[in-house]
N, C-alpha and C positions, 0 to 999 in steps of 0.2 A: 177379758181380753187375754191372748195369749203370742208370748212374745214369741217372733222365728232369729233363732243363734245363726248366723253362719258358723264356718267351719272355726276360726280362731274365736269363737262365742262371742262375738261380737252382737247387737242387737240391729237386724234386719227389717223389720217393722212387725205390726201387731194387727191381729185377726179376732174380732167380737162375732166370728159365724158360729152355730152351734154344729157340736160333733154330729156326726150321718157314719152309725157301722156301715161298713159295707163288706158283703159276703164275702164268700171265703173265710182267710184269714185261721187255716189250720195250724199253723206256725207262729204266727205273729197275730196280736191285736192288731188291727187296721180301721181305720176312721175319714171320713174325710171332713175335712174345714173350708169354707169354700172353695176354692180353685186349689185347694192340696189336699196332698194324703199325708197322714201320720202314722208311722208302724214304730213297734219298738227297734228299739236299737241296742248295737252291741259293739262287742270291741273291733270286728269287722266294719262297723258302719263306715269309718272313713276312707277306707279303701277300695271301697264299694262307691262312694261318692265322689272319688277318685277318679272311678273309672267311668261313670255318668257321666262326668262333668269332659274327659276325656272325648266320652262317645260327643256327646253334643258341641264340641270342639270339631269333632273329623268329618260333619255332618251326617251322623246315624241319627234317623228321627223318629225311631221306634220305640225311643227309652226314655220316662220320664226327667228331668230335670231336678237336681239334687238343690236344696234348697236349704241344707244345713239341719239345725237340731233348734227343738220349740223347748219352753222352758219347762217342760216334762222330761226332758231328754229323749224324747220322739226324734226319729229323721222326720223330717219333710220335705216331699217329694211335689211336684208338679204334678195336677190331675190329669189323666190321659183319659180323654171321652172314649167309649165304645163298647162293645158288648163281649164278656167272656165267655168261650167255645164250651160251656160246661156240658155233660150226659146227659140227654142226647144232641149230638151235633149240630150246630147249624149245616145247614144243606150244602153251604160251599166247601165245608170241612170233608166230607165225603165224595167231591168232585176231583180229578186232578186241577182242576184249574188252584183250587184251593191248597191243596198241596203242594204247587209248583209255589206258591205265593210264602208261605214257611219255609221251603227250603231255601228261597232267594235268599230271604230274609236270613238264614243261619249263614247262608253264604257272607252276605253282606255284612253281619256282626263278625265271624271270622274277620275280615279283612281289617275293618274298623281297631278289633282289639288288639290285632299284631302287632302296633304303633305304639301299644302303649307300654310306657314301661314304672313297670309295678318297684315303690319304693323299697329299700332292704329290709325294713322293718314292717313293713304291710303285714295284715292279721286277717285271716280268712276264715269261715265260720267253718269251712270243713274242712280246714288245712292245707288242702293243695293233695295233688296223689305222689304220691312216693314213689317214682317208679324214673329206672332210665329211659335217656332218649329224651325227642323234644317236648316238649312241654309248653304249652297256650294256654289262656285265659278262656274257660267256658262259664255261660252264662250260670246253667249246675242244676236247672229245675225247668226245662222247655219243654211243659207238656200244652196241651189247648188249653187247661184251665188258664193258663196266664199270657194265654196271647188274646191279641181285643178287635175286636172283628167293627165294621162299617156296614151293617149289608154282606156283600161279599166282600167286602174291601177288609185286606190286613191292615188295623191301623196302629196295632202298638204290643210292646212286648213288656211284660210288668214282675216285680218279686223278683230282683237282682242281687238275695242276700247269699244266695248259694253260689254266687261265682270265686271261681276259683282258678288254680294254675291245673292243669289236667292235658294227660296225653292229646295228642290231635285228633281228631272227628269224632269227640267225646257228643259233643253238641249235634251234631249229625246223627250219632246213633241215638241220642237219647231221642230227640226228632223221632225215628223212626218208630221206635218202641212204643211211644205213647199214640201217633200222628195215621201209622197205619191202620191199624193200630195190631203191634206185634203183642197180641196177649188174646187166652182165653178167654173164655165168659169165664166170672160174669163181669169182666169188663171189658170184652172184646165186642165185636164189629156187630152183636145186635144192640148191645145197652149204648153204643155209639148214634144208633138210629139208623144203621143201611138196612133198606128193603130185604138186601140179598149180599150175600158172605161178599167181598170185595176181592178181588186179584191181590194176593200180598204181594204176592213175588213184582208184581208190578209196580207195585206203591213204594216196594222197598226200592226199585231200581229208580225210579223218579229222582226219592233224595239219594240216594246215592253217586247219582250221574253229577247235581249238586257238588255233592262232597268230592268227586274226582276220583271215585274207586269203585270194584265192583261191588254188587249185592251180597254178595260172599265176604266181603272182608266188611263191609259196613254190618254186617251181623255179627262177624266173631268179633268186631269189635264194643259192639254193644252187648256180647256176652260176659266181655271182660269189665264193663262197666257195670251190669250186673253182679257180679258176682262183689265188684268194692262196695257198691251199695249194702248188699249182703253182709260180709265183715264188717262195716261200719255200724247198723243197726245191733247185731250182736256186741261187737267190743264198747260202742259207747251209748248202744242201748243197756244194756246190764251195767255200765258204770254210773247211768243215771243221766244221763248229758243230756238235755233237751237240743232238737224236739225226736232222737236217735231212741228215746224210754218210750216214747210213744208210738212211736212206727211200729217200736218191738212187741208195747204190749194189743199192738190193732194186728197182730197175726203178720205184717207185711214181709218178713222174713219165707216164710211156706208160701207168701206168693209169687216172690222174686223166685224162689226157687220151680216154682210149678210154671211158672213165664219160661223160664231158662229148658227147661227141660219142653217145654211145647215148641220153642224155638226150635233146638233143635232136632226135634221131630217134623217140624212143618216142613225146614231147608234141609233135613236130612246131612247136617252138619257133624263132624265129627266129636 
């Protein structure tokens, strides 16, 4: 049997279902038990759980249900049925229908996390970006891997260890990058599964119309989030930090960089 903590460790009740890996899980062990998931946890975790328990307060109901810490020191999280967008795409991922459906969706968490307000002491696994001007809670990893599809149907958005404080239409852009999908082969729009190259410039303006700016400013701002990515994998990949040592040593530095430079070449960006 394994006990679930709530947040002041309190004892929640107790679960005799057997562990089930479940894929993924490049960052985190991940497990499920019956109707929950268990990832590791860290000093971020309650801030994180913070903002779960925030989100399912304001009725966003795309985001699992925070369920405290099992006596592993695991989170546990509420299981979200559905299937993830992984290479190659489901077929709605490559439709706009499907893309309008993601960007709502970032719309809709925008709105959600504006409300909330983050304790002084709160601890974030990527620290927040340093930069002036306004500053919002993004989710920090919205690619298709972690969104969970119905059919066509978006049904949930999952892996909220990455959110953090970050410039505004950080989530939008990251959206875009992954979603159009603004990147070469080999992990661009054939290893995705389109028949035929896709319209970027169209896909870009979709989520951008979304995010309330044009396709030009939703790129250079997804350059700029590129490029922190970049510095991060260097400075606290070479310090050793997980999971920033391993990005580093999977080459993902020369690919953020060969992204950035295709960008802009495709928009012919300054």
């Amino acid at each position: 049997m394994q006990a679930i903590l709530d947040g002041d460790g309190a004892m929640v009740r107790e679960s005799a279902e057997p562990e089930q890996p479940l894929t993924g899980g490049m960052v985190n062990t991940v497990v499920r038990v019956g109707d929950t998931v268990r990832r590791t946890a860290g000093p971020w975790t309650p801030a994180v759980h913070a903002v779960l328990e925030h989100l399912e307060r304001v009725g966003f109901d795309r985001a699992p249900r925070a369920l405290g810490l099992d006596d592993q020191g695991r989170e546990v999280l509420s299981f979200l049925p559905g299937t993830p967008a992984d290479r190659p795409w489901p077929e709605v991922l490559r439709t706009g229908d499907g893309l309008r459906q993601l960007a709502e969706m970032v719309a809709d968490l925008a709105v959600a996390l504006a409300s909330f307000e983050a304790p002084p002491d709160a601890v974030w696994r990527s620290g927040g970006v340093p930069r002036d001007g306004r500053r919002v809670l993004r989710h920090g990893d919205l690619g298709p891997w972690n969104t969970l599809w119905d059919g066509d149907r978006l049904v949930g958005l999952i892996d909220w260890d990455f959110l953090e404080p970050a410039p505004e239409l950080w989530d939008f852009a990251q959206l875009a990058w992954f979603a159009v999908p603004l990147r070469p082969e080999p992990k661009g729009w054939r290893t995705c599964g389109f028949a035929e190259e896709p319209d970027h410039l169209a896909r870009l303006e979709l989520i951008a119309d979304h995010a309330g700016v044009s396709a030009a400013d939703l790129a250079a701002t997804l350059l700029d989030l590129q490029a922190c990515d970049r510095d991060r994998m260097l400075t606290w990949g070479r310090a050793g930090i997980h999971p920033y040592d391993s990005f580093l040593e999977r080459g993902l530095v020369a690919e953020i960089e060969a992204e950035s430079r295709w960008l802009r070449d495709q928009l012919r960006l300054a």
